[in-house]
N, C-alpha and C positions, 0 to 999 in steps of 0.2 A: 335541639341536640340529638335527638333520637331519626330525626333525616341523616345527619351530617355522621352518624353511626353506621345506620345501614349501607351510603356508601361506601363503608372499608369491611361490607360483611365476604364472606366468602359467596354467600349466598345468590345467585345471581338474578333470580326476582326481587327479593326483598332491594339490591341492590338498583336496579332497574327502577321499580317504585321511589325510591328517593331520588333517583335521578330526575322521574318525570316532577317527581314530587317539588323540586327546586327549578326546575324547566320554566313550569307553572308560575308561581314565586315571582322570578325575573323577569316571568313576561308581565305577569297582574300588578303583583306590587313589591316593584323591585326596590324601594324607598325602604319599606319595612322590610325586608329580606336582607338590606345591609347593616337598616340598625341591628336584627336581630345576630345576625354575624359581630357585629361590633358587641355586643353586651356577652356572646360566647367566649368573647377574647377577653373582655372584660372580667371574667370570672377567675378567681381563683382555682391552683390545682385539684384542690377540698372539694369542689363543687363541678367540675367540668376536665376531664382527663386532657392530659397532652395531646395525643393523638385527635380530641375531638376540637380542642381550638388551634391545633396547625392547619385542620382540615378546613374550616374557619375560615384560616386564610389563604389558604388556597383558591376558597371560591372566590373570594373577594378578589382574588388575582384575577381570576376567569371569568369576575363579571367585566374588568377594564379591558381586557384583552379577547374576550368570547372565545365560544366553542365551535366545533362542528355544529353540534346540537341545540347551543344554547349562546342566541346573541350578544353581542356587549351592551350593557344600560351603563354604565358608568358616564357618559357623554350625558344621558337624559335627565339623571339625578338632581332632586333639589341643591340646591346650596348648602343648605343645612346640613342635609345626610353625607357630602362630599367631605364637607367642616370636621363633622364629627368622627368620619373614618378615617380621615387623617392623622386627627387627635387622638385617636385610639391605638393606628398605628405607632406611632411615634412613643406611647406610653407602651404599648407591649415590648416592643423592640430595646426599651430602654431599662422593661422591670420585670416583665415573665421572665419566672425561675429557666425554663425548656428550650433550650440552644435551636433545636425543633422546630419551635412556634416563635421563635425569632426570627431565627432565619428566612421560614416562609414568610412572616409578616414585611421581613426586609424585600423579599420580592414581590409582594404587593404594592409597597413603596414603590421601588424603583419603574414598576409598570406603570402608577399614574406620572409619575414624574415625566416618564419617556413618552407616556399617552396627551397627556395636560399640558404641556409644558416647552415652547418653542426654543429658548436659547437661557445663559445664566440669566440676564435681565429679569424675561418673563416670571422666570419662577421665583425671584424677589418680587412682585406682585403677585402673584398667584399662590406662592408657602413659604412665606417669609421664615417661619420661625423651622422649617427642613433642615438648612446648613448649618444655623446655629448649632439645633441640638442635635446635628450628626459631630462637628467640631466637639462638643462636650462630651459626649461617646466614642470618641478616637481618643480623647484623653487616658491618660496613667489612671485615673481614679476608677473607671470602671474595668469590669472584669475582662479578662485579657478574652472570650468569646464575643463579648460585646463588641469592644474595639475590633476585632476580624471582621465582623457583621456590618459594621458600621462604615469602617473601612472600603468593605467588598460590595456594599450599595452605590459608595461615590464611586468605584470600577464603573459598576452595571452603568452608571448615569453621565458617563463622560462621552458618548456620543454625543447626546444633549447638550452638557452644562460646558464642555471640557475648556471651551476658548477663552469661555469667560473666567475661569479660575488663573487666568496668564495677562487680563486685564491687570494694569496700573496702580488699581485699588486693591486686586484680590491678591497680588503674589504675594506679600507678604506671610498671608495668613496661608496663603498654599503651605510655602514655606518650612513655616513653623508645624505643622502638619506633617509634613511629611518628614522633616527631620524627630519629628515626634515619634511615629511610627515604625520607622527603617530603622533605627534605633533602642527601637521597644526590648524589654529584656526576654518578652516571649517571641519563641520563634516562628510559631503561626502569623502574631501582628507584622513581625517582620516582611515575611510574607506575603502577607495581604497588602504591605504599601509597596511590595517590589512590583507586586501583578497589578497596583492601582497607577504605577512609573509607567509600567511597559504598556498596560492597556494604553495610558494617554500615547504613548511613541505612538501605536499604530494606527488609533483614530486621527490625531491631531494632524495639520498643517506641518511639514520638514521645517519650512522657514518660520513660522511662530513657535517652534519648539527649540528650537535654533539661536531668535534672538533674545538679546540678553536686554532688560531693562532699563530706563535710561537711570545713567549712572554706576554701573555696575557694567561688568565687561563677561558675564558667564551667564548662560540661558539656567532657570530653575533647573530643568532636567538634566540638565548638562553637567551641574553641580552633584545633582542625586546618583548620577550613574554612578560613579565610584565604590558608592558605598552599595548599590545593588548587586556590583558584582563581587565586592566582600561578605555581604549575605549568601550566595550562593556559591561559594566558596566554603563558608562556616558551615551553610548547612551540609555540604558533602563532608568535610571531614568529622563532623558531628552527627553524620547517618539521621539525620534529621529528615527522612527518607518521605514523606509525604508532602508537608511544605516545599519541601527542595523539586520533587514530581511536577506539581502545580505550578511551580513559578516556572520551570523550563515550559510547559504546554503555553503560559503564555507569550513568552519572549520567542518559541515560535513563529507566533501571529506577528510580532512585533517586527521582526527579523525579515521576514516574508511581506508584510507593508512598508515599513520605510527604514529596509537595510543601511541608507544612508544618515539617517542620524546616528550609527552605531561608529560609523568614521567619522564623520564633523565631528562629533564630539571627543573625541581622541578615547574611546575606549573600547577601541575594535582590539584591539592586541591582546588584554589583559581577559576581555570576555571571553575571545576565541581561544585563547590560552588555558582556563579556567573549561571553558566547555570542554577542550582535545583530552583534558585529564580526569575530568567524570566519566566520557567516554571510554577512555583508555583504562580506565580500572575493570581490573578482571571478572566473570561471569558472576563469583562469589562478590564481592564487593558488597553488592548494594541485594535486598532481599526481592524490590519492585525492580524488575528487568526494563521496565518502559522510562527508568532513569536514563540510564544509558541509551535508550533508544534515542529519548526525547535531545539528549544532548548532541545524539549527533545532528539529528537534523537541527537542531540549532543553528549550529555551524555549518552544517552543508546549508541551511536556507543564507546564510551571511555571505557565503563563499559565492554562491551561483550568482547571486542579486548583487553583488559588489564585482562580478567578474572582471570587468575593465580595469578595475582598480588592482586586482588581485591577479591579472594577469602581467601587470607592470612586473621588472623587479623586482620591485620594494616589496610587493607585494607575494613572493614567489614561497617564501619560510613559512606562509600560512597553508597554499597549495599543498606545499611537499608533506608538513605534519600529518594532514588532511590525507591525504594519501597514502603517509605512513600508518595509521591509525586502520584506513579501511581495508588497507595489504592484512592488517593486523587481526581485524576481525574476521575475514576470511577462512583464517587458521581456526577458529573455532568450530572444528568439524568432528564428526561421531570420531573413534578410535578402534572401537572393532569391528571389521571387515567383515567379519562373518555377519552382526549387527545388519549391518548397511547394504550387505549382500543379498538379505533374506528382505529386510525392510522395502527395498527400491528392485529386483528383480523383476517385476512383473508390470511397476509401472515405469519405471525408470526414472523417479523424483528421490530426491536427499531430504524426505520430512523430518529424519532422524538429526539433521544438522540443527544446531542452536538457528533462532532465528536473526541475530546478527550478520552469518552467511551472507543472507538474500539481500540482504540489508546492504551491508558492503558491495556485494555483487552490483545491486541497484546504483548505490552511490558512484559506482566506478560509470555505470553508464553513464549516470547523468551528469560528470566531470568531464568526460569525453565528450559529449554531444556540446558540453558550453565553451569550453578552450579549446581554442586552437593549437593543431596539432602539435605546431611546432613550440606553443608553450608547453603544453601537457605531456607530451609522452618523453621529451628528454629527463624530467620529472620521475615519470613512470619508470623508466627501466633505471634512474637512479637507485628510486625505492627498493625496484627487484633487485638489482647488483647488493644491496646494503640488505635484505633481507634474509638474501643466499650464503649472507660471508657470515654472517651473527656465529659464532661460537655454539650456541644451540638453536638453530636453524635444524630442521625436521623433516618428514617425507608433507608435512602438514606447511609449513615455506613453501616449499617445492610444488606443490598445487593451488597454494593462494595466487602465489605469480605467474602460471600457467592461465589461471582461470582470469584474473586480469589482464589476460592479451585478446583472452574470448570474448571479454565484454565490452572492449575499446574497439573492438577491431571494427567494425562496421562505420565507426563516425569517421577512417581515414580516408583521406585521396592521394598523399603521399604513398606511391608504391613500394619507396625507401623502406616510410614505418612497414609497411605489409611485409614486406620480404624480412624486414627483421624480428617482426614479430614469427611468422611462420619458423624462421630459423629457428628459434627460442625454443617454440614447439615444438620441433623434430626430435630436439635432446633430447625429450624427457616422454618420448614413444612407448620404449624400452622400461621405464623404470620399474627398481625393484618392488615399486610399493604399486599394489592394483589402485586405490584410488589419484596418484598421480597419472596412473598410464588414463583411466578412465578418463579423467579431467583432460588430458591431452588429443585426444581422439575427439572429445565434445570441443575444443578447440579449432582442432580442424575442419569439422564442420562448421562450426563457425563461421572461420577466417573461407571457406569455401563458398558457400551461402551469400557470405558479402561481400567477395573480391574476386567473384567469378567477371571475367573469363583467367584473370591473371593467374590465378592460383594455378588451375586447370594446367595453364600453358607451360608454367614459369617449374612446378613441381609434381605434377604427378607421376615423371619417373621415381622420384624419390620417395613419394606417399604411398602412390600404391604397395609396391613391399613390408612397409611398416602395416598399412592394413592387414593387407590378405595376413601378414603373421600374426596380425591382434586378432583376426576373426575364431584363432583356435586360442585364445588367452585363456587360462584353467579359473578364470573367476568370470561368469556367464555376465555380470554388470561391463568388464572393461570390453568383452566380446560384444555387447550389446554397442556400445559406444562405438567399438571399431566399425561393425558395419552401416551404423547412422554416417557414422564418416565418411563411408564408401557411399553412401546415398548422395549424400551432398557432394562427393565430387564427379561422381560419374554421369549426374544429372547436369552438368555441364559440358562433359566433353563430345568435341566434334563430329568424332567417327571411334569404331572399332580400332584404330590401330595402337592406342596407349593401352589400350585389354591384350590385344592377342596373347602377348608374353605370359601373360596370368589367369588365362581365363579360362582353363582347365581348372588352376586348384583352386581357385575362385571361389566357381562356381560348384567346388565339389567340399568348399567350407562351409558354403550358405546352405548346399543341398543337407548336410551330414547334419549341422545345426538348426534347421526347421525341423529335419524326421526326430532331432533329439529331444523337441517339447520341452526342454529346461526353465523356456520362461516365456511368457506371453509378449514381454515386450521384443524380444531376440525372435521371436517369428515373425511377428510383423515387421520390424526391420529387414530380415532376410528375404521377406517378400518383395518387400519393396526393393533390397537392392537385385534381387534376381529378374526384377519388372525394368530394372534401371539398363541390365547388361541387354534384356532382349531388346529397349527401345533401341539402344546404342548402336548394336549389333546388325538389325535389323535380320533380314534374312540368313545372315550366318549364324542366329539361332540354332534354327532347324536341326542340325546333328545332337543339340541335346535335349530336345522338344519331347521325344518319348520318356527320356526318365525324369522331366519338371514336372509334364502334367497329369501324372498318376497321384502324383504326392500332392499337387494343390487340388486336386478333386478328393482327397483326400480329407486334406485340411477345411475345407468346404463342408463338406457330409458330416464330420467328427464335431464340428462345432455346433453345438444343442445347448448351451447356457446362457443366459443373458451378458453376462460379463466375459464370453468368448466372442459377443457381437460385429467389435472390430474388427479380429481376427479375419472373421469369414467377410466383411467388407471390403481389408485389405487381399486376399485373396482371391475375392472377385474383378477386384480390378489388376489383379499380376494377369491372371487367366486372359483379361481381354486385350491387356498389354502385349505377352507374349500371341495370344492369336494375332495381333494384325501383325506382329511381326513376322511370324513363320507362312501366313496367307490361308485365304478358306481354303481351297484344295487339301490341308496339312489338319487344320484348326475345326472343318465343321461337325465330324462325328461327337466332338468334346464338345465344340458348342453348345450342341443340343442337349446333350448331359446338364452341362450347368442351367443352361434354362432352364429347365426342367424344375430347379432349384431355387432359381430366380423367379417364376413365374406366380408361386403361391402369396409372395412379398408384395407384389403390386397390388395381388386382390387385399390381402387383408390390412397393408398400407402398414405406415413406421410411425412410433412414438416420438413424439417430439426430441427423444433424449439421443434417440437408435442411432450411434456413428456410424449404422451400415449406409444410412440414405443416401449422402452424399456421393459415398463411393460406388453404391449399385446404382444409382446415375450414370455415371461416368462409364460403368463398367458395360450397361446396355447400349450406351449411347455407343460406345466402342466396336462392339461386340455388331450390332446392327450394321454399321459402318465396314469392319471388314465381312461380313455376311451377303451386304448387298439384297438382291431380292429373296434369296435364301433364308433371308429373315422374317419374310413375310407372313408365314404360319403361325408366332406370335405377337402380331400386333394387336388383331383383335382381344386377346385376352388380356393383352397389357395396357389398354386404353382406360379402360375404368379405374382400375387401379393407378394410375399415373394421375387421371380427374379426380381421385379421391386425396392422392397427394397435394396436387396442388390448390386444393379445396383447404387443406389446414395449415399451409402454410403463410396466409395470412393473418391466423390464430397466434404462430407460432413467431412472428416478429410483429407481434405490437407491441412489445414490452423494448424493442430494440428501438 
């Protein structure tokens, strides 16, 4: 007792010593080391604390399964000592006071079972008397933690046993079991036979779970489902809120291994019905947030894994709720501007959004990526048409459905859906609400990004104006968004002539908004799009060459913080952007400036984390390139430091 102490002391010698101290033990004489655990369990609360005969069985778990540290002997064990740890088991688990020391002792159990033990057969030879008295402890008469325990072992052990409890002989007693438990007046037992249904759906056989017995026309589980989805039904409108938690995390797995028994059995409707309305209950509803989580993926794992089926007609009322649901969660975004203005300025992330958001946002991906377009998206802008008309429909609709064109848009090939999606976007440029204009401009890039060249071709008369006017937006977030916008489209186009028209006030929005410093992430955007007009441009730079690169030498020298790091990365690389474009004759007197800058970085080398690396790559690599031999006065000094780089960069992707 006094080992099995020391390891739950704080102390981390004392602790250490009873580690080696049971090391020892299992390796010399691991015979007596289990009876001696066995007589800990054996003792009363009077004589041996909770905590020291869980711990008890803990190891007993860790002698069948081993450690890092410490081998498995459970294989080597006499007979006797296996006999009697069994028998001890089965008497803790059935009569210790300490839900505790039951529990672990139940995963002791189920570790020899799954260690010992080939198939049901086997283990009526090898513990005969296991199923009996777990069946007697699933019973009414014992205590409703017992039955959960007892219950959640046959779970743990149906990799093992599961095929055989659907043998000829045993469904009966399945059966009666399980209509025993799913039926229990307590709602944890209930529970624990819905997770001990669904664990069998996802281990077992489709077709053995499937057929129905001779004589009878309905598979056991087939019969059970009914009533597990009236359990999780109960437990949401009875805020049964942990139970209810756990049974969604396994129907999950279940969902995600064999989706198809949830339609053979005719109870795809009623579940996914049942799940859309857990889901769909409001932020408040439920106190554990991962209910709702867990239920959507529920359903999104049913939905993806059945898509064939769910892409049919028949199947389409499941899609659209599904979609209706994720439009819906969308909407749960911050409410004050100012909030979300101050929160994401500088990085340009919505952490302030519930986390359903991303959730939804993700969901919509991964809808898109698995239907086909032309099932999905007439679906889609149904949604949005019915989301926009609602009565109270908000500026918060109005960017759900926006931000759903952003995240579809990349699985299309139809240029149809693109161009109508794009249209959609263009509304809602202008609006009155800054996070719809924001979410519209993150759109655009978007739909720019992934449908380049078409976009480019088909609308950047019409874009560019709405930019260049979002780039003065009086909220520095939808500003920030506009010129990302501008990023991604101008990094497609051909030549200078879709800029001329604009590229005076342009370029005198991005100038105005880098010297204005408002926010770290709106400079490094306007660097990049001011890097985007000089590639474009190319030598028709030049005329505004004198008043860009005072300001990014500027922005260069001015960054001394760690978290300005990027900043001056991205600015290294405009500088060597715009010098090839305007030529060294124009470019080298700056050049040497910056180097100058750049050359102490190579001696003293970059931290793994430093997002300048990348970029000051790029930007020498650049920089060298249009310099030509003119470059040649720093090579020597940027030799070692370039060998010192890629001397850690083997360090720094072995984790990848």
């Amino acid at each position: 007792c006094e080992a099995l102490a020391a390891t739950q002391q704080t102390d981390g010698e004392a602790r250490k010593q009873a580690e080696e101290l049971l090391d020892k033990a299992a390796a010399e004489a691991p015979n007596q080391l289990v009876a001696a655990l066995c007589a800990v369990l054996k003792a009363s609360p009077a004589e041996v604390a909770d905590n020291i005969r869980q711990e008890a069985a803990v190891i007993l778990r860790q002698l069948v399964l081993g450690l890092a540290h410490r081998d498995a002997v459970w294989d080597g064990l006499e007979d006797e000592t296996k006999a009697a740890a069994r028998a001890q088991a089965l008497a803790s688990v059935a009569s210790d006071p300490s839900n505790l020391v039951r529990r672990a002792v139940g995963q002791f159990v189920t570790a020899v079972v799954n260690n010992d033990v080939d198939d049901f057969d086997d283990l009526q030879q090898k513990w005969r008397e296991l199923l009996p008295a777990l069946s007697q402890l699933t019973a009414t008469g014992s205590e409703a933690a017992v039955r959960v325990i007892a219950v959640g072992m046959l779970k743990d052990m149906v990799t093992t046993l599961g095929e055989g409890f659907f043998a000829d002989a045993n469904r009966a007693s399945l059966m009666g079991m399980l209509a025993s438990v799913l039926g229990d007046q307590a709602p944890e037992v209930r529970a624990a036979g819905s997770q001990l249904v669904l664990a069998m759906i996802e281990v077992l056989n489709e077709d053995l779970l499937l057929l129905p017995a001779e004589g009878e026309t309905t598979a056991p589980l087939v019969q059970v489902m009914p009533e597990v989805v009236r359990i999780l039904q109960a437990f949401a409108t009875n805020m049964n809120e942990d139970p209810l938690k756990e049974t969604l995390e396994v129907l999950i797995q279940a969902a995600e291994a064999e989706a198809g028994f949830f339609k053979q059995s005719g109870c795809l409707k009623d579940l996914s019905e049942t799940l859309i309305k857990i889901a769909s209950a409001g932020p408040e509803a439920f106190s554990v947030e991962d209910i709702r989580h867990s239920a959507m993926e529920a359903v999104m794992a049913l939905t993806v894994n059945l898509a064939e089926d769910v892409a049919k007609p028949e199947g389409h009322l499941l899609l659209e709720a599904l979609t209706i649901l994720t439009v819906d969660w969308m909407t749960e975004v911050e409410e004050d501007v100012d909030a979300w203005t101050k929160e994401g300025k500088d990085t340009d992330e919505d952490e302030c959004d519930d986390a359903v958001v991303g959730i939804g946002e993700e969901n919509l991906d991964r809808l898109a990526e698995t239907f086909d377009e032309d099932v999905f998206m007439p679906i889609l802008f149904k949604v949005i048409r019915g989301a926009l008309q609602r009565p109270d429909a908000s500026w918060k609709a109005v960017r759900s459905t926006v931000m759903c064109l952003a995240q579809v848009v990349e699985h299309l090939e139809d240029e149809d859906w693109v161009n109508q999606c794009v249209e959609f976007v263009l509304q809602h440029l202008e609006h009155a609400h800054p996070r719809v204009r924001y979410a519209a401009f993150w759109a655009v890039s978007q739909v720019c990004y992934d449908q380049s060249p078409h976009v480019q071709e088909k609308y950047s008369d019409r874009l560019l104006p709405a930019i260049v006017s979002g780039i003065n937006d009086a909220n520095v977030r939808v500003a920030t968004s506009a010129v990302t916008a501008f990023v991604a489209l101008g990094e497609e186009l051909e030549d200078s002539t879709d800029l001329e028209e604009h590229m005076d006030d342009l370029l005198q929005r991005l100038f105005n908004r880098l010297h204005a410093g408002e926010s770290q992430a709106l400079q490094e955007q306007c660097l990049g799009g001011i890097a985007v007009i000089a590639e474009v441009c190319d030598k028709e730079f030049a005329p505004y060459y004198s008043r860009v690169m005072p300001m990014l030498k500027q922005v260069i020298n001015s960054c001394t913080k760690d978290d300005q790091r990027s900043l001056q990365g991205k600015a290294f690389e405009c500088v060597s952007l715009i010098g090839d474009a305007v030529g060294k004759e124009v470019f080298l007197p700056d050049a040497r400036e910056v180097m100058e800058v750049m050359l102490p970085m190579a001696k003293e080398g970059f931290d793994a984390d430093d997002p300048r690396q990348e970029a000051w790559h790029e930007a020498v690599g650049k920089i060298a390139e249009t310099l030509g031999k003119d470059f040649k006065p720093y090579v020597d000094a940027l030799l070692p430091g370039i060998f010192k780089i890629l001397k850690q960069r083997p360090a720094e992707s072995a984790g990848l």
